[in-house]
N, C-alpha and C positions, 0 to 999 in steps of 0.2 A: 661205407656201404658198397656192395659188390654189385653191379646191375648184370641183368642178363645180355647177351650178346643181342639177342631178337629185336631188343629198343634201342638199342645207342643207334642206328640210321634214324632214329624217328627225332631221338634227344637231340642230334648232332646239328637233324632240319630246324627244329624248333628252336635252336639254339640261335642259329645264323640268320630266323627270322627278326627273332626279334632284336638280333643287336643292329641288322644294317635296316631293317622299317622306319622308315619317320613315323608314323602311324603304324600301327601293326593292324594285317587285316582285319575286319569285322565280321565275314562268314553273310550266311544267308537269312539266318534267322529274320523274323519278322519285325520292326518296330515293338512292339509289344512286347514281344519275346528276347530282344537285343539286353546285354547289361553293360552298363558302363562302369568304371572305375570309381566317378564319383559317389554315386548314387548309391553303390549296392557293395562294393569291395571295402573302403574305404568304414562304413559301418560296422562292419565285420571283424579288421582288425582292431578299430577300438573296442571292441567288446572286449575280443581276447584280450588285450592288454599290451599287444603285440608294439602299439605307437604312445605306453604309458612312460610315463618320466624316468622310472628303475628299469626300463625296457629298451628299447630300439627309440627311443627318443630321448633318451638321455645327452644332455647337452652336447652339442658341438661333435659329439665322437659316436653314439650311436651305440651299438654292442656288438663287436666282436665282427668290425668293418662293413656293417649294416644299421645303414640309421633311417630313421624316419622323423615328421615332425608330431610333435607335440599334437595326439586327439585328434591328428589329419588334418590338423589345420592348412596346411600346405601341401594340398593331392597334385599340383603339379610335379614337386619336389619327389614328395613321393613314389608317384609311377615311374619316375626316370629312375630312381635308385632299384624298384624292384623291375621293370622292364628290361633296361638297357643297360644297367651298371653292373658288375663281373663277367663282361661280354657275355649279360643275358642268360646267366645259368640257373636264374632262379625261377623262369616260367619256361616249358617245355609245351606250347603250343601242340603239338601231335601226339602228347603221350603227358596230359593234363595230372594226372595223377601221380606221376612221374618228376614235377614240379618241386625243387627244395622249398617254393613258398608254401607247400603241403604237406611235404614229409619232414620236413620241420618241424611243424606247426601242431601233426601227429605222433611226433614223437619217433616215428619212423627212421629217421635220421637225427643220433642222438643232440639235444636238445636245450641249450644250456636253464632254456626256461621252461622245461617241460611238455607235459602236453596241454596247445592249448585248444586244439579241435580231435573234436570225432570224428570217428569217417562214415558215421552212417548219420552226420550231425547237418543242417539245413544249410551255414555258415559252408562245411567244406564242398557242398554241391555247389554253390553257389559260385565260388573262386572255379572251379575244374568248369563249371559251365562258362565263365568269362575267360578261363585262358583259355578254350577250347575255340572259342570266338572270335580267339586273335586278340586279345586284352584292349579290348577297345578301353580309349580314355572317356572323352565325352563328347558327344555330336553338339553339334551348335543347337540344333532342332530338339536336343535333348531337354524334360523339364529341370529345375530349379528346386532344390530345395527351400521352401520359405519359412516354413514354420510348424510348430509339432504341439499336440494340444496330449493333455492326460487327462483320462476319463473313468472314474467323475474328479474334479478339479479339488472337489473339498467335502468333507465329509466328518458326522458326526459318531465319531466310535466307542465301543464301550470298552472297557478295560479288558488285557489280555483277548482281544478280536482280531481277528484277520478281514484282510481289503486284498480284492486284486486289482490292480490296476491295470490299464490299457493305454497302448500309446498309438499313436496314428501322424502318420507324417502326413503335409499337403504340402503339393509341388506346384507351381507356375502355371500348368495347365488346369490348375482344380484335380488334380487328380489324387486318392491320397491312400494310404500304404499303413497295414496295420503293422508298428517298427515293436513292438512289445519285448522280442526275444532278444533284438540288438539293442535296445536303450540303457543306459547305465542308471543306477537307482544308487538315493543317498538320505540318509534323514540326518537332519543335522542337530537331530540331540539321539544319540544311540541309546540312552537310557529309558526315553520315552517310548520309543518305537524303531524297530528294524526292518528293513527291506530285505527282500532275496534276489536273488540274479532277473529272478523274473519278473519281477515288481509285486510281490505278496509281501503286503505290508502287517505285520504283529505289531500292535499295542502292548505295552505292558502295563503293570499296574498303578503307573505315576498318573496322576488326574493334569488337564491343562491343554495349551497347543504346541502342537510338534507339526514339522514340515518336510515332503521328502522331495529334493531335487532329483528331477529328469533329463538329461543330456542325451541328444541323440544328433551325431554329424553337426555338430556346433551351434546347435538350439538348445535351449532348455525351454522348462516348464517346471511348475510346481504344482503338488500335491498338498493340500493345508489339511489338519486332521486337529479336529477338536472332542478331547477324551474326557468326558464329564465323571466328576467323582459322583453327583446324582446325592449327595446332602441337604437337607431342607437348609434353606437360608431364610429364616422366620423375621433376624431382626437386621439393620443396617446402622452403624455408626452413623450422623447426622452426613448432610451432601455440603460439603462447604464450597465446589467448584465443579467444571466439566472434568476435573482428573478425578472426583468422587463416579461422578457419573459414568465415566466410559470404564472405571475398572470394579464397580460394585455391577454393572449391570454383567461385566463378564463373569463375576463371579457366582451371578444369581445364574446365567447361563451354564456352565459347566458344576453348579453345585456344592462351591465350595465357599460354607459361612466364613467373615472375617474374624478374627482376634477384637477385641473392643479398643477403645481406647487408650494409649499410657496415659499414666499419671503425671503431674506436673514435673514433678523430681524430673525423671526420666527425659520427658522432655524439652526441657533446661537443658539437661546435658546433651543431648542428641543432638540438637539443633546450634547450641553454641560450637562443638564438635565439628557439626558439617560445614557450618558456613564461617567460621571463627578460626578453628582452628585449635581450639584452644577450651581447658574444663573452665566453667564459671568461676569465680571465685566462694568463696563462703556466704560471703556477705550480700555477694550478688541473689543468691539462691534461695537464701532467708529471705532475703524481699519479695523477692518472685513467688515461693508459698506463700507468705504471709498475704501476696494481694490480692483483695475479694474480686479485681476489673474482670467481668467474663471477657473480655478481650486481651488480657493480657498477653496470651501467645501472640497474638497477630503483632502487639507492639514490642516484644523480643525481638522478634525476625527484623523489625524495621530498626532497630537499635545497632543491631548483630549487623545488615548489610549497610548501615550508615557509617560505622566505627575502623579504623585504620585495619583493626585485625583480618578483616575480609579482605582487605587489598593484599594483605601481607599472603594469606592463606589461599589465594586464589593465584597472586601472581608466581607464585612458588609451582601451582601445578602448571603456570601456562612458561614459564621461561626454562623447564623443563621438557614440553612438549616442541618451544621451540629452538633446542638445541641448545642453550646458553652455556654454553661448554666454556671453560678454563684449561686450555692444553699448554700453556706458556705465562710469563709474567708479562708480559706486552697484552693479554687479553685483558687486563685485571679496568681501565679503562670502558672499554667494550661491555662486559660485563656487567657492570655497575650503569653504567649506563643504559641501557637495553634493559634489567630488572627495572632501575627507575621505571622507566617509561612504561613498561608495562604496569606496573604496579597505580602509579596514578594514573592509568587510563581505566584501570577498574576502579579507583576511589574516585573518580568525576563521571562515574556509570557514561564512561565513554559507547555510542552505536556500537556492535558487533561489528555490522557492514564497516564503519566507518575506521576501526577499529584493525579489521584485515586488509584494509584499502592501503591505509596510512605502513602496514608492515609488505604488502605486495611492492607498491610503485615507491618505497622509498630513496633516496636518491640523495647524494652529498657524504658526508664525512659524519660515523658513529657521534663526534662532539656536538654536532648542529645539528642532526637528524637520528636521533639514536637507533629507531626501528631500522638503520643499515645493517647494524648487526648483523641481523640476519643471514646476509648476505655472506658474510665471514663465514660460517659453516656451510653454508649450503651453496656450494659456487656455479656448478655444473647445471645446462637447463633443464637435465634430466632428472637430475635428483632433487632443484628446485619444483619440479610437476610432480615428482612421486610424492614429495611432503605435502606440497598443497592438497594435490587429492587426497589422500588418506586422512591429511588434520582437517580439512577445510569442506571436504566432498564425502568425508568417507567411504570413497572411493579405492579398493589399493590395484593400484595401474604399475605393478613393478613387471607384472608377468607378460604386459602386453609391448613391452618393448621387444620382446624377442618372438613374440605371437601370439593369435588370436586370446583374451583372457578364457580358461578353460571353464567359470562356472558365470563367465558374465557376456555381456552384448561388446564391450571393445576390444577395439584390434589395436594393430599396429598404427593404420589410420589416424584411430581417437588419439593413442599416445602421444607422436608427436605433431598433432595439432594442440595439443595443452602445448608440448617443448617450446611451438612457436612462439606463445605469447613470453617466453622468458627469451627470444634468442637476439633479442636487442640490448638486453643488458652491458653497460660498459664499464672497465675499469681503469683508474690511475692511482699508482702510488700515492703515497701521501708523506710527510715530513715524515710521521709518524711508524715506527717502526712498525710491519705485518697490519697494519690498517689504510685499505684505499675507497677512494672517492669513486661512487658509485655514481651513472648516470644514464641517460638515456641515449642511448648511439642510435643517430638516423638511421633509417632506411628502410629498406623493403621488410616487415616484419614473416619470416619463414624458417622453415627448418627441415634439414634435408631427414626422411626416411630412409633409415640404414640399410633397409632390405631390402628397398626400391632405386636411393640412391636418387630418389626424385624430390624435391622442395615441396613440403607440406605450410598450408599457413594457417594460420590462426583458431581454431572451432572451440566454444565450449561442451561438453560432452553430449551426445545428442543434437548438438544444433550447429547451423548450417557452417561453412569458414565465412569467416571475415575479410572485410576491404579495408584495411588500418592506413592512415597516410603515416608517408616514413617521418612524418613531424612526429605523430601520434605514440604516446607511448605504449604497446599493446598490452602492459599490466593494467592500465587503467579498464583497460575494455573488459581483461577477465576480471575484473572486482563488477565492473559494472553487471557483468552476466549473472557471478555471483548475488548479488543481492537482488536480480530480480524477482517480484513476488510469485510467477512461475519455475522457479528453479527448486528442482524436486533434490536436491541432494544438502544445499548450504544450512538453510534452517536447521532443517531433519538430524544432521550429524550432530550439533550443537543440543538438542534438546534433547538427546537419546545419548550423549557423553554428561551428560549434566545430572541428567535421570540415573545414569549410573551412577554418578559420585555420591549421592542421597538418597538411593535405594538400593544400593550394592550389585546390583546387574539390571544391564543396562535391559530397555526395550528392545534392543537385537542384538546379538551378540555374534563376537565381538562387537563392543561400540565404536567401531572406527574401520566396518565391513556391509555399508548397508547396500543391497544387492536384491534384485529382485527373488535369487534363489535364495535367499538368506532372511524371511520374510520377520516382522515383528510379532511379537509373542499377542500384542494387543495395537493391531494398524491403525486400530481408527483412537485410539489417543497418542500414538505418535504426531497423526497426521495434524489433530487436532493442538498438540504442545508448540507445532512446527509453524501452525497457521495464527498460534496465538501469538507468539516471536515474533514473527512478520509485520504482524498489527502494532504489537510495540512500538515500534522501530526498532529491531535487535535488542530491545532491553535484558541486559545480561540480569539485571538486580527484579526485573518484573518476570524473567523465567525460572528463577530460584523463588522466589514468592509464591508463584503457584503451585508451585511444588510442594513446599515447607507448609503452606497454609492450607493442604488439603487433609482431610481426616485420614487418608493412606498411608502419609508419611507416618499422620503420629497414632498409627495402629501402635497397640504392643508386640514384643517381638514373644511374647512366650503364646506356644499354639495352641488351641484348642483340640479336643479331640479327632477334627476333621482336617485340617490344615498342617497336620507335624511335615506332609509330603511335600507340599505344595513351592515349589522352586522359583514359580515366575511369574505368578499372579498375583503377588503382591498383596494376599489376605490374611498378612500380619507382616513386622520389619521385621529384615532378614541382618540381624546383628555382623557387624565388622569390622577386622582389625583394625585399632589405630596403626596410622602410620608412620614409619622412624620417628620423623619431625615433630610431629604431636606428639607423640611416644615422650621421645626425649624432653620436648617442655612440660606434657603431663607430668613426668617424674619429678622435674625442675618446681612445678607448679607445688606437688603435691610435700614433699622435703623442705621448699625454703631454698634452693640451693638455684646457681645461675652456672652456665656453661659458657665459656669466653671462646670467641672464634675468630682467628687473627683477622687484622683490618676494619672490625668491626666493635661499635661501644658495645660493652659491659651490659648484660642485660639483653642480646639482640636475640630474641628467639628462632628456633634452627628454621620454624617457617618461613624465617624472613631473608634465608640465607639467598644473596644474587645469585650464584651459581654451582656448579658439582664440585670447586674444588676440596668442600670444605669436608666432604666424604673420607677420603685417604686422611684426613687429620682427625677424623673421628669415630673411633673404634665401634660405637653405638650404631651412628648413622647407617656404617659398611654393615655391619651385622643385618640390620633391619630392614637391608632393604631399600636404601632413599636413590632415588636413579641417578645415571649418569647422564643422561640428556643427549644421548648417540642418537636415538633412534627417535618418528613423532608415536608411538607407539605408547600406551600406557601399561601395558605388558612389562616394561621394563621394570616397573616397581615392583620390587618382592612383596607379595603383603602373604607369601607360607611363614608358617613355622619353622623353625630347625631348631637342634641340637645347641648348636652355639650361640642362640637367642635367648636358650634357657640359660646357660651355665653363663652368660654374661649379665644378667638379674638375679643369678643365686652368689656370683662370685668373684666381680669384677669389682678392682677397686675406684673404679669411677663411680659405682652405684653405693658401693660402700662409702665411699668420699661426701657425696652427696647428703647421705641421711647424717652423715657425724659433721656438716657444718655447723660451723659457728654462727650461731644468729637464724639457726636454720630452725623448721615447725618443731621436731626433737625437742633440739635446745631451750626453746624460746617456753616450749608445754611445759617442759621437765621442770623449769622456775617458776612454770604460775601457780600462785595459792587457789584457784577458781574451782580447783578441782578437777579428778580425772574424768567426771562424766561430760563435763561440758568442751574438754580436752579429746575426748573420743569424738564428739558429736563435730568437732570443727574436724576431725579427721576425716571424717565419714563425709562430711559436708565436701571439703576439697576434694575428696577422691570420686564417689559415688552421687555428690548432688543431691544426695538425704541423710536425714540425723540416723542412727544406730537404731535397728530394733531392740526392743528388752533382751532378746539373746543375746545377740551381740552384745550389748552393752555389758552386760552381765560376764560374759565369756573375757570381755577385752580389760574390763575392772579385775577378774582375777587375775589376768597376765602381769598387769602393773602389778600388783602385789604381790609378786611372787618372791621370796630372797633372791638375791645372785648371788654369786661365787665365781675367785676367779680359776685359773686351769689346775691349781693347788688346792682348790677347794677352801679357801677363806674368803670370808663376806667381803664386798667390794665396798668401798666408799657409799653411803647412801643417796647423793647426788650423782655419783658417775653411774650408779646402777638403776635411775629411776630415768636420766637418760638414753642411756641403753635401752632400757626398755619400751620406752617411745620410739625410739631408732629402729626396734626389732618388730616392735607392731606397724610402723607406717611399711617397714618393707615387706612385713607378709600381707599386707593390703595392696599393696604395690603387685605383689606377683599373683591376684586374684585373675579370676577371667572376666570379672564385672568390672574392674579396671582399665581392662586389655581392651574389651572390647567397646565397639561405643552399639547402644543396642537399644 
């Protein structure tokens, strides 16, 4: 761009002002009238986008030798980069307009990011009236941003409505600032409802609640919006607990009747599923219809969490979540040990509290102390507090190591104050190849802040630092913080990761991001499953109980005419993939047929596999999805569909192998004189957890009797062809979706 000769005296002044100013001057204006950097510039560019992550605040390098920090977290950083850095060519103090931080920004001066201001826009006045002013940064005497409210906070919408929202800053002095045009808006279910730039919020025609985050200069707030479908709810399935209660009465509130009841079948299989791991047997199932006890559900569940299979199926998703990685033959040790321990500490309904305690401060040699494992993966104190919080806090603190969290309350601060409590951990070799002896190293419990370069010590999140003596191990202290009955993060994460495993999404979502901008779909029985926890003592087997034994779990999952929409309220079961593990033993189960997995007896089902190596040796598992155990994140497990999950159930000969065992339900049917209907009815029994209806039966008696023939078209032997044909029927049962799914 060509300037005219008339400005370069004025460019050249303004130029040399501000590279040699320590302060650049502030002009006359009045207090009132004065703007600072922080307060009012600062704002401004995170609107535009100018300090977004794909923008000028893209890690470490900025864009195009122009960086800023992440959402202005860092306005000191900032005004030195646009102030004083390219000897100050980016603010022209005497020819404001004149400013590449404008002509930029207008497009004016071509623009790698466009345009992101107008010129007759409030944002560009705003900047030309502060550089004009001498770009003051901030006066001491200047207010404080403290906190920012949306108005109205919560509201009850109808479908397809609009809401405008109003945001209002208050500063230190009580003074406060209607921010509406600079605020950034977010709903965090985009399907329910949308924001616009200026906070005009649309519903759409999903019934339920939806929330839209508010950020303005490092605050938020939240907007909650409740969209009533407006349904008569005449009748209610019976209240068997407070989880009947707190989610029938939201549904009587926003309008939408439940589904009724399942049947017993159904809930056989569902329940042995979620907490097992595993379909019933045949025999199991006949008994259970056949018993008149109106209690009998309640005493499955206590059968279900008393019996190994729960430890097996439980410890499978937590030696997963805690990394139990196999990356060498020297883990295999470590591995097995660490599964153990976990696994019986769910079959002895070990305390939760007591339970995380025992895997924080563990200390000695994985043979003596197995929860050291741990430590094997997770070595670093930073990535030791990033796992805690996320698995233990559901908290995720990865952002705030490098600055302020963009949709949350912690900084760099809160960060590493968690680091400290891990920054006394010691280690020594051990005989033992790639496994050492973990302990407690004295001393002062702290840990330097990278950005400060200053010793931070101890804090749990929200609450004040700690005085630890260097005897003291400072993991004890964070277990202790954890388990206090005021600690709004430890419960809560547990009960709403739990609630998702047995009702297919969670109370907030993700179940491992609870945030205040991130609110639950239904607060008050979170808070309530959180406070029931606490009462327990951590009872992991008494928080699955209340679950399983409310009439919510065992809605049915087929909807009524009001409910087909309904995603998150819970007024009917939202049917789920089984996963690899089950997958694979349900096929196991349902065939007669066993899957051998080296190192381990004959019979060991894939639930009960100690660690990820057994993935790479099993074409199934990879397919389907069974994690690797890198991350504490449940994300990792595939539970989509694909291409190659189908044609591995229509054509792989593992599955083919399976139904043509020897001794397998095929085989064993194909020999009995009993007859094909009672032969159907145990198939049906094994797979589905109920005998055949008359179609079916009907439909599956003429499949058996059909002739075969082999690729020449001559009749086959009459035993290898009545075979076959149990083989061909369990596998097209096998690839049903009432199979598939557990529902």
């Amino acid at each position: 761009m060509i300037l005219p000769r008339s400005i370069l005296p004025a460019i050249l002044t303004g130029a040399l002002l501000s590279l040699f100013a320590a302060e650049p001057a502030r002009g006359n204006e009045a207090p009132a009238d004065r703007l600072n950097f922080v307060n009012d510039v600062v704002p401004i560019l995170t609107k535009a986008g100018c300090n977004a992550g794909a923008c000028h605040a893209k890690a470490d390098v900025g864009q195009r030798g122009f960086r800023l920090s992440l959402l202005g977290f860092e306005p000191r950083e900032d005004y030195e980069h646009i102030v004083k850095e390219s000897k100050g060519r980016r603010v022209f103090p005497n020819a404001p307009e004149q400013s590449l931080l404008l002509t930029k920004a207008t497009n004016e001066v071509p623009h790698g990011g466009g345009k992101k201001l107008e010129l007759d826009s409030e944002g560009y006045g705003t900047i030309a009236r502060w550089i004009g002013q001498g770009m003051p940064f901030a006066d001491p005497s200047d207010p404080e941003l403290t906190g920012i409210t949306v108005e109205p906070d919560r509201a009850t919408m109808e479908k397809n409505a609009s809401q405008q929202l109003t945001v209002t800053a208050t500063y230190s002095d009580g003074s406060t600032r209607d921010v509406t045009e600079l605020a950034l808006f977010e709903a965090n279910d985009e399907a329910m409802a949308s924001v616009s730039e200026t906070g005009r919020v649309e519903t759409s025609d999903l019934p339920g609640n939806v929330a839209v985050m508010v950020r303005y200069a490092g605050k938020v707030s939240v907007f909650g919006i409740s969209v009533p479908l407006g349904a008569p709810v005449d009748s209610l399935p019976p209240v068997n607990n407070f989880v009947d209660e707190l989610v029938f009465a939201n549904l009587e509130e926003i309008g939408v009747p439940p589904s009724p009841l399942c049947d017993d079948a159904t809930f056989l299989r569902r329940v042995s599923l979620d907490i097992a791991g595993r379909l019933p047997a045949p025999e199991e199932t006949s008994a259970f219809l056949g018993d008149p006890n109106p209690d009998k559900r309640k005493q499955v569940v206590e059968e279900l969490l008393d019996s190994p299979d729960y430890a097996d199926y439980f410890a499978n998703k937590w030696a997963a979540l805690l990394k139990n990685r196999r990356e060498s033959k020297a883990d295999i040790t470590a591995n097995f040990a660490f599964h153990s321990w976990v696994r019986d500490s769910l079959l002895a309904n070990k305390p939760y509290d007591q339970f995380v305690r025992e895997l924080l401060a563990a200390t000695g040699t994985v043979v003596e102390n197995p929860p050291v494992a741990w430590y094997k993966r997770v070595k670093e104190p930073e990535t030791q507090l990033e796992d805690v919080a996320q698995l233990f806090l559901g908290v995720r603190m990865q952002c705030a190591q490098c600055h302020h969290h963009p949709f949350e309350r912690w900084s760099q601060h809160d960060y590493y104050s968690l680091a400290a409590f891990f920054s006394q951990v010691g280690r020594k070799p051990t005989a033992i190849a790639d496994e050492d002896l973990i302990f407690h190293e004295r001393g002062v419990a702290q840990y330097v802040n990278k950005k400060t370069d200053l010793p931070v010590k101890p804090a749990g999140l929200g609450g004040p630092e700690l005085e630890i003596a260097p005897d003291d191990d400072p993991r004890l202290a964070l277990a202790d913080w954890m388990a206090e009955e005021s600690n709004p993060f430890f419960a809560r994460v547990l009960v709403n990761r739990y609630w998702k495993h047995f009702f297919r999404r969670g109370l907030v979502e993700p179940e491992d991001d609870l945030r205040d901008t991130n609110p639950a779909t239904n607060p008050e029985l979170l808070d309530a499953l959180a406070a029931h926890f606490v009462e327990s003592g951590f009872d992991l087997k008494e928080a699955i109980r209340v679950m399983v034994n409310s009439s919510t779990y065992q809605l049915s999952s087929e909807p009524n005419e009001y409910n087909l929409v309904d995603r998150q309220n819970y007024s009917r079961f939202y049917p789920k993939r089984l996963q690899a593990e089950v997958l694979l033993d349900s096929i196991d189960s349902l065939s007669g047929a066993t899957t051998s997995f080296a190192d381990l007896p004959l019979g060991t089902r894939a639930v009960a596999l100690p660690d990820n190596s057994y993935n790479a040796s099993s074409a199934f598992l990879e397919v389907f999805g069974r994690p690797e155990g890198a991350s504490v994140c449940e994300c990792e497990r595939v539970q989509s569909s694909s291409l190659a999950q189908s044609l591995h159930l229509l054509n792989s000969t593992e599955v083919k192998g399976k139904l043509a065992t020897n001794a397998g339900r095929a085989d064993r049917l194909a020999k009995s004189e009993e007859g094909d209907q009672k032969a159907i009815d145990e198939i049906y029994l094994a797979a589905y957890s109920r005998p055949a209806t008359g179609e079916e039966l009907s439909i599956a008696e003429d499949f058996l009797s059909q002739p075969r023939t082999d690729s020449a078209g001559n009749p086959i032997d009459p035993k290898t062809a009545r075979r076959r044909a149990y083989e061909d029927l369990i596998w097209a049962i096998m690839n049903t979706k009432e199979f598939f799914f557990n529902h």
